[in-house]
C-alpha positions in Angstrom: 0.0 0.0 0.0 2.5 2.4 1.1 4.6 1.4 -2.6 1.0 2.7 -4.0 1.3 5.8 -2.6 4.4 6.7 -3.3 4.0 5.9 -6.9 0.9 8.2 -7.2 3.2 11.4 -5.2 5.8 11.0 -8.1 3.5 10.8 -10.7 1.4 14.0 -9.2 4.9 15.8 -8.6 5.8 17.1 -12.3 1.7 18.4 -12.9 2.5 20.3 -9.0 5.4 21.9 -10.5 3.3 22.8 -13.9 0.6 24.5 -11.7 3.1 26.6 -9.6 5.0 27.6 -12.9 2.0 28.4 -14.7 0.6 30.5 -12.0 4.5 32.6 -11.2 3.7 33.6 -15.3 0.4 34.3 -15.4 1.3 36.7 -11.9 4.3 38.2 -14.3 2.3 38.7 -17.4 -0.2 41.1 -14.9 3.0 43.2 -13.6 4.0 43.3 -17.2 0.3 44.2 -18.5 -0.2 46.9 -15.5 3.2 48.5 -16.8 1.6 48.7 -19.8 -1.5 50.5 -19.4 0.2 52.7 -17.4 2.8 53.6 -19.6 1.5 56.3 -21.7 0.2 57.7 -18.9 3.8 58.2 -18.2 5.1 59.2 -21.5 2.1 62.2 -21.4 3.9 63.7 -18.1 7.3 63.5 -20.2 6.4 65.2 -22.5 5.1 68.2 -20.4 8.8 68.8 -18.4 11.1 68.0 -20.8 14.9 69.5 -18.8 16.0 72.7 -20.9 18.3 72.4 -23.5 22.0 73.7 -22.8 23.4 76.6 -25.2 25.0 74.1 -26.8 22.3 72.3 -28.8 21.6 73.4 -31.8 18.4 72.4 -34.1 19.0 71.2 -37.4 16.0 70.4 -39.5 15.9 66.7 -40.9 18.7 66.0 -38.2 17.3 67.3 -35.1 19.0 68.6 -32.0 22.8 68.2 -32.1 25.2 69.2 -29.1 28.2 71.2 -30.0 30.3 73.4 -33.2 28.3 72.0 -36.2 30.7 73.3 -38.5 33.1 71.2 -37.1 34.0 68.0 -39.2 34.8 65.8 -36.2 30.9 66.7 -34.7 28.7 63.2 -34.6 25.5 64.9 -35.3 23.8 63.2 -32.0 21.9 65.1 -29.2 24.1 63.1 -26.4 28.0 63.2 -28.0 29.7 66.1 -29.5 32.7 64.3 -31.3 34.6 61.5 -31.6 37.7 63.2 -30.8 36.3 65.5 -27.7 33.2 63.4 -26.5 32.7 66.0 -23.5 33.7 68.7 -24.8 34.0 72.0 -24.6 34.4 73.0 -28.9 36.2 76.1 -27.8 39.9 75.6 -28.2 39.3 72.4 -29.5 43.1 71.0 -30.9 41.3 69.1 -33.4 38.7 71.8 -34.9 38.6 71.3 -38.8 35.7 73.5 -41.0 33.5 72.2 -43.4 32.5 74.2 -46.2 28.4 74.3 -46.8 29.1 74.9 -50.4 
């Protein structure tokens, strides 16, 4: 009797396992879901304080905003790096300033 028993606890122990595992997803896929409705909630207050922009940027149409001397060769056209050869900056005094022509 007690071989009976034991036989029907290993055969009930994998669809156990199943029931937790299913139910740890199904309680992730709500925290996942809830961070989803609220999220454009979110981006809405985002977009009302957006930090002020430093001297620095300058708007470029079809590019964007772009942080430091954009007649500088060397300037990566990005909102977050200036250039590959003086990443923080400042473009003042830069040794490795080179003009482009706009021609």
């Amino acid at each position: 009797m007690l071989e009976a028993l034991f036989i029907i606890a290993i055969g009930l122990i994998p669809a156990i396992i199943s029931w937790l595992l299913m139910r740890k997803a199904e309680a992730h896929l709500r925290a996942r879901l809830r961070t989803a409705m609220n999220a454009p909630t979110a981006r809405r207050l985002s977009r009302l304080y957006r930090p002020p922009l430093s001297a620095d940027h300058h708007y470029v149409e079809g590019i964007g905003y772009i942080v430091g001397d954009i007649t500088c060769r060397f300037n990566a056209r990005s909102a977050y790096l200036r250039c590959a050869t003086n990443p923080s900056g400042p473009c003042k005094q830069c040794p490795h300033y080179e003009s482009i022509d706009f021609d």
